[in-house]
C-alpha positions as CSV (number, residue, x, y, z in Angstrom):
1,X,122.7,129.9,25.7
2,X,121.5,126.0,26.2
3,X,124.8,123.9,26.0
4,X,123.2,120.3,24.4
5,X,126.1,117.4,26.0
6,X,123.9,114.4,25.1
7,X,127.0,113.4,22.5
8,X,129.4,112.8,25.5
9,X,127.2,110.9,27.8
10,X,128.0,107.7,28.8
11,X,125.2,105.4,29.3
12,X,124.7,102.1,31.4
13,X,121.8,99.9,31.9
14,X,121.0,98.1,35.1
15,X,117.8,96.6,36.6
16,X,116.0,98.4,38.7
17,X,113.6,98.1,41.2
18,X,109.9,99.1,41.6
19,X,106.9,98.3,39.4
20,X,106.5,96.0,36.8
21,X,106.6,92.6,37.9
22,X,108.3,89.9,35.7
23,X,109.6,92.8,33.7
24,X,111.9,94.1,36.5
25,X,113.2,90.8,37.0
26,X,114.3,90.5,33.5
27,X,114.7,93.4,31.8
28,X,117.3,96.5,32.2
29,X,115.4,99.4,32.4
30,X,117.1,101.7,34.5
31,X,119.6,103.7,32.9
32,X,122.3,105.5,34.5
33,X,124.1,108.3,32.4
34,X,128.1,109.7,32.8
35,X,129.3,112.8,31.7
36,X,133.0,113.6,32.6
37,X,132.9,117.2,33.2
38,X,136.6,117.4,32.9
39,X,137.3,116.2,29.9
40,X,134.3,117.8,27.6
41,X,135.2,119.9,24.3
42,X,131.9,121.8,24.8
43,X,132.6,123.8,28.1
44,X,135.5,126.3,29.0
45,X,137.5,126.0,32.2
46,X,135.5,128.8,34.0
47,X,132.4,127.2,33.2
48,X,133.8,123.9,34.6
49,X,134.4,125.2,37.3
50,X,131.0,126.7,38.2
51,X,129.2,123.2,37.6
52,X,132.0,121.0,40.4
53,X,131.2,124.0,42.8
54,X,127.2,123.7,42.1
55,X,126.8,120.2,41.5
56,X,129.6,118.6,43.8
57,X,126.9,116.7,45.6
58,X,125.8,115.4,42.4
59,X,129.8,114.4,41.2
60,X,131.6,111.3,42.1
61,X,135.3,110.9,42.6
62,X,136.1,110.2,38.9
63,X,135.1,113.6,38.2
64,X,131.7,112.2,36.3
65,X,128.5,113.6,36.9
66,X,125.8,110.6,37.8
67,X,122.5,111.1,36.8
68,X,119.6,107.6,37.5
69,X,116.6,106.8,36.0
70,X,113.8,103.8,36.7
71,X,110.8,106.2,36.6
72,X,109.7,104.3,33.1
73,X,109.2,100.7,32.2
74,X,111.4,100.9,29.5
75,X,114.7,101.6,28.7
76,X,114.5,104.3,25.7
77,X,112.3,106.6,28.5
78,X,114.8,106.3,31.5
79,X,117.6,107.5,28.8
80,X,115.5,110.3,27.2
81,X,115.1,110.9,31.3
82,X,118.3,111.4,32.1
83,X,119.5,113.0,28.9
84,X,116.8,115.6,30.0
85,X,118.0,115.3,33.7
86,X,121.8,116.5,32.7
87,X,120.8,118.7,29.9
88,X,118.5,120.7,32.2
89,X,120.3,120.4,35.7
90,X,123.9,121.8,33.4
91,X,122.0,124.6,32.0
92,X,120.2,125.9,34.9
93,X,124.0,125.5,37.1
94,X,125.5,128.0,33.9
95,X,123.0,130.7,34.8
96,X,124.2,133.9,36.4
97,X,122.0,134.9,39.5
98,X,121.7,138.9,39.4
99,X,123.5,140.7,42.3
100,X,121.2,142.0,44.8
101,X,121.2,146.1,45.0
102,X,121.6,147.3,48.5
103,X,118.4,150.1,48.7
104,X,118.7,153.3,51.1
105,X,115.9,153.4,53.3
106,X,113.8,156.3,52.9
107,X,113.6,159.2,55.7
108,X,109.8,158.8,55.5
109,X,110.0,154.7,56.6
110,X,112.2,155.9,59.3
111,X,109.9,158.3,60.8
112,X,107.1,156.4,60.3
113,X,108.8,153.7,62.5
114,X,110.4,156.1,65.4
115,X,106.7,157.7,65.9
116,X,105.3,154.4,66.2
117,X,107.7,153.7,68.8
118,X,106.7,156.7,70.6
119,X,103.5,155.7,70.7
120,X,103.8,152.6,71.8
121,X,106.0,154.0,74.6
122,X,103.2,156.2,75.4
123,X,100.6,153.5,75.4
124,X,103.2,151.4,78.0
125,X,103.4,155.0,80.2
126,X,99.5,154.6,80.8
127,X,99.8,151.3,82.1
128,X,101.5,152.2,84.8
129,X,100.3,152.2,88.7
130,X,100.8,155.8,90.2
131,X,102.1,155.4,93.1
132,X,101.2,158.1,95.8
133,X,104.3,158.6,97.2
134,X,105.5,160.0,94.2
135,X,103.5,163.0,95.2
């Protein structure tokens, strides 16, 4: 299920640093997108409340998640950027991760490992100096 929130965005424009010469200087191409989880129509509260535990990082006080953009030189790229940024980073915080199944070990691994032990133990006996009092 992809959840599409590019109606509730909130876009503003900015200069932004980098290449491009005169064009930094005088256009505004970096654009910086809002979404205000809270108060979205197209997510329940359960799901809102997975995306401020995942993305709190990415979440400023308001309760808006912040997404930048200044990769392009012009505007129209930075905002498909960030729409794409959002739409993707929302989207892959809703997926469930699978819980991991706890496996038995087998009898056969365990063996395996407590003659190896032996073994080495054995190999480690050799080593040993005889000492002739022992006799």
């Amino acid at each position: 299920m992809k959840i599409d929130i590019s109606s509730e965005i909130i876009f503003k424009t900015a200069r932004s640093g980098g290449k491009g010469g005169q064009n930094v200087n005088k256009v505004e191409t970096m654009v910086e997108g809002r979404w205000n989880i809270e108060a979205s129509n197209l997510l329940d509260d359960e799901q809102k409340a997975i995306l401020f535990s995942k993305l709190k990082n990415k979440i400023n006080t308001k309760g808006e998640l912040l997404i930048k953009s200044q990769a392009a030189r012009s505007q129209l790229e930075n905002k498909e950027n960030v729409l794409t940024k959002i739409n993707e980073l929302i989207n892959h915080s809703l997926i469930k991760k699978k819980s991991r199944i706890a496996t038995k070990i087998p009898k056969a691994v365990i063996e395996k490992r407590i003659e190896h032990k032996k073994i080495k133990a054995e190999h480690k006996q050799f080593r040993k100096k005889i000492n002739p009092k022992d006799y």
